[in-house]
N, C-alpha and C positions, 0 to 999 in steps of 0.2 A: 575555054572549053578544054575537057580533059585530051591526053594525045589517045592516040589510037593504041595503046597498048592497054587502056586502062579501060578501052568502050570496049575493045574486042573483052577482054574478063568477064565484064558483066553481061556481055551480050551472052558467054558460055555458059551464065549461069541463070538468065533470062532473066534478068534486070534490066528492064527498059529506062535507060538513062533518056530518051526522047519521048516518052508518053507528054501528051501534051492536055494543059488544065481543062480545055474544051469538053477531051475524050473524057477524063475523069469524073468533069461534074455532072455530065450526063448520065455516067455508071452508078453514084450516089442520088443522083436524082430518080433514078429508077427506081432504087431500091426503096429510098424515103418514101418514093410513091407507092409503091407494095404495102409497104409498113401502116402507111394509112389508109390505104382504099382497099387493100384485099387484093389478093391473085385472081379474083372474078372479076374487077374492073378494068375500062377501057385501057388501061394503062400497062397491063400484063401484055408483054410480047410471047412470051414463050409459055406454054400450058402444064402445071404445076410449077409454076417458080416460085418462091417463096422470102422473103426480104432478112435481113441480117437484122437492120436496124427495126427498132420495137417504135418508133415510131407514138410516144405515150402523151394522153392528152391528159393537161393539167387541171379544165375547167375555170382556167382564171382567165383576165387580161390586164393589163399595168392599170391603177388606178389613176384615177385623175387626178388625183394633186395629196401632199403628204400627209402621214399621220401626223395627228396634233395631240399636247397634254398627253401623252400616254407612254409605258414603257412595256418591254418584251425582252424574254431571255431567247439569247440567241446563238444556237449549235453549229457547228461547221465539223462533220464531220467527212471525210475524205482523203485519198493519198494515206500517207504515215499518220499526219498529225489529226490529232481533234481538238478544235479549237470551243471555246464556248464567253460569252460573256452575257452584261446589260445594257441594253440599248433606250435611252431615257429620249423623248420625242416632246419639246417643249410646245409653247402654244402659237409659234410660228413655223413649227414644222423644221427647224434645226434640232440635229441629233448628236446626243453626245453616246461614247460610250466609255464605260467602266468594268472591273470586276472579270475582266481578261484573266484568262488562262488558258496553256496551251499543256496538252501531252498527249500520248500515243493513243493509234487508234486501236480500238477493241478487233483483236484475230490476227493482229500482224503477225505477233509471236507464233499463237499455235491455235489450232482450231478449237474452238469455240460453241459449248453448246447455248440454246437461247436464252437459259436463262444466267447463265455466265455474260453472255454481251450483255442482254440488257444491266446486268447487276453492276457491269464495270463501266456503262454509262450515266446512270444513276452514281455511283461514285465520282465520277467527275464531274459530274454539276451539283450535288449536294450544297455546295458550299452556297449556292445562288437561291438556296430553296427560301419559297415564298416571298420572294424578292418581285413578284409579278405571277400572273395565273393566265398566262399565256406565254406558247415558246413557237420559235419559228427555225425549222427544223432543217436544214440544209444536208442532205443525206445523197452524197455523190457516187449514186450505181444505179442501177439498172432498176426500177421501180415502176409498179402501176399505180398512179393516182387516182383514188377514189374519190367519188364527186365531193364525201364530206370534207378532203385533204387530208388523208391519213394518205402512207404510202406503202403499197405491196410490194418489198425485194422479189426481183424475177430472178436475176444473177449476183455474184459479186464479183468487180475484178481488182485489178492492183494488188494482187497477191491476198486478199483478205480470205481468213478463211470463217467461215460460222456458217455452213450449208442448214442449219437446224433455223435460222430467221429467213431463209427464203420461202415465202407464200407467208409470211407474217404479218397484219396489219403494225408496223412502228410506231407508230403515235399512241395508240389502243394502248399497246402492252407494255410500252413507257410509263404511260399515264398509272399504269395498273401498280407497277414498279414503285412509282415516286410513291401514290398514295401508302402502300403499303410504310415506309418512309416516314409518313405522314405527315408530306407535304397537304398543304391546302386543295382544293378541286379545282384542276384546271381548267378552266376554259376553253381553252383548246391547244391542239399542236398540230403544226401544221408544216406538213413534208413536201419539201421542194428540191430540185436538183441543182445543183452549182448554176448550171448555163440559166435557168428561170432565173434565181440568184441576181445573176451579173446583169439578166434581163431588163429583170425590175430595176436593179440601180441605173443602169443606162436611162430609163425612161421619168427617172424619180428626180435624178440629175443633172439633165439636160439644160448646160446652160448655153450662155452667150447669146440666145435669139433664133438659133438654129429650132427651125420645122421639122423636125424628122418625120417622115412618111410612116417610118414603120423601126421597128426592131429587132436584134440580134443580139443572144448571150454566146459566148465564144469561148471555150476554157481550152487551154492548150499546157500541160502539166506534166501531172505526174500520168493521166489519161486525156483522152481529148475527146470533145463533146459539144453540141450549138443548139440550141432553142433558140424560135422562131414563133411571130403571130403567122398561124395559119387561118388566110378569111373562110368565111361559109363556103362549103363544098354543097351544090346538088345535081343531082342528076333530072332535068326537066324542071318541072315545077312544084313536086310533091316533095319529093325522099331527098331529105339534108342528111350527108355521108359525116358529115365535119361542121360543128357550130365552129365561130369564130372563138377561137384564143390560143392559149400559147401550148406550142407542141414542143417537146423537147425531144431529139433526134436517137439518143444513143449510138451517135455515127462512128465509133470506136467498135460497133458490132457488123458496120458496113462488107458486106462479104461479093461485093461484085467489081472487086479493086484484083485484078494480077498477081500474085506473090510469086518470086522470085525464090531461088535455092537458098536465100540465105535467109529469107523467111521463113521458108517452112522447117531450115533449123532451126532455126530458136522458137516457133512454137511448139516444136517437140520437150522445150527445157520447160516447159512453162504448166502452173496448175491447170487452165482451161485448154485442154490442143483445141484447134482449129477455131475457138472462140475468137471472138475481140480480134477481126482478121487486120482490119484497118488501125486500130490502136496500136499493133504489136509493129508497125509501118514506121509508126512519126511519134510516139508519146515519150515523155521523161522517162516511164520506166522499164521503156523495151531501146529504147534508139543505145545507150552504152552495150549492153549485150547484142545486140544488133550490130555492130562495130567492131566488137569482138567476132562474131561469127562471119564476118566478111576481110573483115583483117588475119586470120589467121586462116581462111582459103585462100585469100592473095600469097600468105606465105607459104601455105601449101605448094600453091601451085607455080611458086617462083619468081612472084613481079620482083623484088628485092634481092640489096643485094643477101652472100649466105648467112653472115651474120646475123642483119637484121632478120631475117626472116626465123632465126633460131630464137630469137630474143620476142618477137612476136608470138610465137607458139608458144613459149613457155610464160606469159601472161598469167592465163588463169584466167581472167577477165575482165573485163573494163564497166565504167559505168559513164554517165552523161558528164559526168564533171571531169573526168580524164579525155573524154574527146573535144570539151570543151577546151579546156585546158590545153593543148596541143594546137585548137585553131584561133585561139586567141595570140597563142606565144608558142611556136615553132619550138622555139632552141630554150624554151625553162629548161630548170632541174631544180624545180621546187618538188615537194614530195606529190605533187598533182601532176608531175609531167612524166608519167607512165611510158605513154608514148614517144614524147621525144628522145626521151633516154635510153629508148628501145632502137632507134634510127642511129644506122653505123657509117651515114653517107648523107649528104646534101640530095642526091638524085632522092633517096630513099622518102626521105624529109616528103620531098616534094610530090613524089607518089602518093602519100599516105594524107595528104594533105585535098591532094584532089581528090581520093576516094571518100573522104567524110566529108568533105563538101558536095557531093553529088548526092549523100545519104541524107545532109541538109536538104539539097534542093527537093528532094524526094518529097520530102516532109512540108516543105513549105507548100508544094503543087497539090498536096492532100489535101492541106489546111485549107488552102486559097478552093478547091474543089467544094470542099464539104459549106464553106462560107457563100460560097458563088450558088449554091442549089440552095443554100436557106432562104438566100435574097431574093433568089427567082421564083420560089413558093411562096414568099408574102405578095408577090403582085406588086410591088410599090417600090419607091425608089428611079420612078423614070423622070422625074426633075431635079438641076441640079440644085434649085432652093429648096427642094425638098428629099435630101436624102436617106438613108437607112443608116439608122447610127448602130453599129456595131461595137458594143464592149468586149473589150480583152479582158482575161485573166491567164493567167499562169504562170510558173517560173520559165517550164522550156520555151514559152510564146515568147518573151523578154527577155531572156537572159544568153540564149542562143546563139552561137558563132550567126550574124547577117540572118538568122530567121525573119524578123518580123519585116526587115525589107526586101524580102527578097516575096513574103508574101502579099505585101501591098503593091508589089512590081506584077505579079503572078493578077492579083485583084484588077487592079490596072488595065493591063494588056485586055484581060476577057471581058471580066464581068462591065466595066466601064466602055472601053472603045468599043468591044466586039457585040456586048448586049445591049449597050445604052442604059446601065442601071445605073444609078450613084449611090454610094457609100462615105461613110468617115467612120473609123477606127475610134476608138472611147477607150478613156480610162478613167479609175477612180479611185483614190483610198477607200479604203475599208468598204469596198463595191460587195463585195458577196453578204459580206456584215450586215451595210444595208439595205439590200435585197432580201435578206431573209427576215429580216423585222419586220420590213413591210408587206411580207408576205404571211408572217404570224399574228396583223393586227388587220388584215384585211376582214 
């Protein structure tokens, strides 16, 4: 545990180093519950409150068993990168893929009108054209899915900019795109979000003999996000609020989480203020600036010694791979040890080492939150032969100074001893890949 020099700071700056997972997943289970039932239902404590998370229903649920004989081109758009390939589906249901490529995502540079995104999406699949007359769309923001599987952007975040495709059907105006092109008629395209993604492959993949009761997509990245099956909701015996299938959370728009002074700086640096209040918490591309804006009020306000503290301010700024970089290896002085080369003193070191571990722990108690309410809204997972298999995805989830244990500890302690639910962690090659094949041949 950090000393008292380090709790008294953040307590100055109301950062609850003690919030504990209970509190939190209760705060995101609120909201999930707004998001889907309405501020008119039983579930409203307070009269006009109104949810972060968009709460969006997909219309699907995992198939029962894989696509056979068949192929689909397959998009991953998200983060920086846009990924795209072929996903060939033989006649036992093993999938090979081919015809990989990877480059940036359309808006990162600069903003973007709609028919500029679509054109420079269309450019980077070209190469795949009529290679199959189905695509399965992997489109990682904020979306409304419409029953046919086309997908309405509501937001963007992760820095994209292109505000001229929000309220856009995607699929539609791809399609309209390509043909112009003159590619073949497609069949269809079909928009799903990372976490369905990671969904579907969790349930597609399921091996060793394990039951799972139910399912969880879990992306912890460049943003962070979980789909979940949500069973039938009604009220009485008439009025179904929720058919059964997979809801995906948008929990990175979560706004009943606490923010601290060092949050609401850095959402002041940021394209959306006040948006993405939970994302801007614990994701790949707020936690380095996030670090910076806490590390250099510590040196404001003198935890170090004067040195370090001059050598801290004059940063500029940090990003995840220099605070990573620092709690993997203290004393580098490779060109990724920012930090360490900043620290004029062993005490200093050691200071600065407990504050971004505590911004870890932060992160992991979100994660382990937002995971812990998805499991509790499937209803299932109360045996331990039959648990909720939940896939991972992402860099910051994996790659993170002690993240992902420190979440399955976080998991553990609540959702296991304190609720009686059980879980297992998942992972897969090329899991989003094929999630969204099988979600563009469904």
């Amino acid at each position: 545990m950090a000393n008292e020099k380090i709790l008294s700071f953040f307590l100055r700056h109301h950062f609850d180093v003690h919030v504990s997972v209970a509190s939190l997943t209760e705060s995101v289970l609120y909201d999930m519950r707004l998001g889907l039932f309405g501020s008119d239902s039983c579930w409203c404590v307070k009269k006009g409150d109104s949810a972060g998370q968009d709460m969006i229903k997909t219309w699907m649920l995992p198939p029962n068993e894989k696509p056979r004989d068949k192929s689909v081109i397959v998009i991953d758009a998200g983060g920086t990168n846009f990924r795209s390939c072929l996903v060939t589906f033989d006649e036992n249901g093993d999938y090979t893929i081919s015809d990989f490529k990877k480059t940036s995502m359309p808006g990162i540079e600069r903003e973007l009108s709609k028919t500029e995104f679509f054109s420079q999406i269309a450019d980077n699949i070209d190469y795949l054209k009529n290679k199959a007359d189905r695509i399965g769309f992997c489109f990682s923001y904020a979306m409304r899915i419409t029953e046919d599987g086309d997908g309405i952007p509501i937001a963007f975040s992760k820095e994209v900019k292109a505000q001229e495709v929000i309220g856009c059907p995607v699929g539609k105006t791809l399609a309209e795109e390509l043909e112009k092109r003159g590619w073949n008629n497609m069949q269809k395209i079909a928009l799903l979000n990372d976490t369905v993604s990671a969904l579907l492959a969790g349930r597609i993949a399921a091996r060793n003999g394990t039951a799972y009761s139910s399912y969880v997509g879990f992306i912890l990245g460049t943003g962070i996000n979980a789909a979940y099956i949500q069973p039938s909701f009604a009220v009485g015996t008439d009025e179904v609020l929720v058919s059964k299938q997979i809801v995906v959370c948008e929990a990175g728009k979560c706004n009943k989480i606490a923010r601290s002074d060092f949050d609401l700086a850095l959402d002041k640096t940021t394209n959306c203020p006040d948006a993405y209040q939970l994302e801007k918490q614990c994701s790949g591309a707020y936690l380095g600036s996030l670090a910076y804006e806490v590390l250099t009020c510590a040196a404001r306000d003198g935890l170090f010694t004067e040195k370090t503290c001059e050598n801290l301010l004059a940063l500029g700024s940090l990003c995840l791979i220099e605070v990573d970089s620092f709690l993997y290896a203290p004393f580098a002085t490779d060109e990724r040890a920012t930090i360490s080369k900043a620290c004029t003193t062993d005490g200093d070191r050691e200071l600065i080492y407990d504050i971004l571990d505590i911004l870890v722990d932060r992160c992991a108690k979100n994660a382990a939150a937002i995971l812990s309410a998805s499991c509790i809204q499937t209803g299932e997972g109360k045996s331990v032969l039959h648990p909720i298999g939940i896939l991972c995805n992402g860099t910051t989830f994996f790659k993170t100074h002690k993240l992902r244990s420190k979440i399955e500890r976080y998991l553990d302690v609540y959702l296991t001893e304190s609720r009686g639910i059980f879980y297992e962690l998942l992972s897969l090659e090329d899991d989003i890949t094929l999630g969204t094949a099988v979600a563009g041949l469904r």
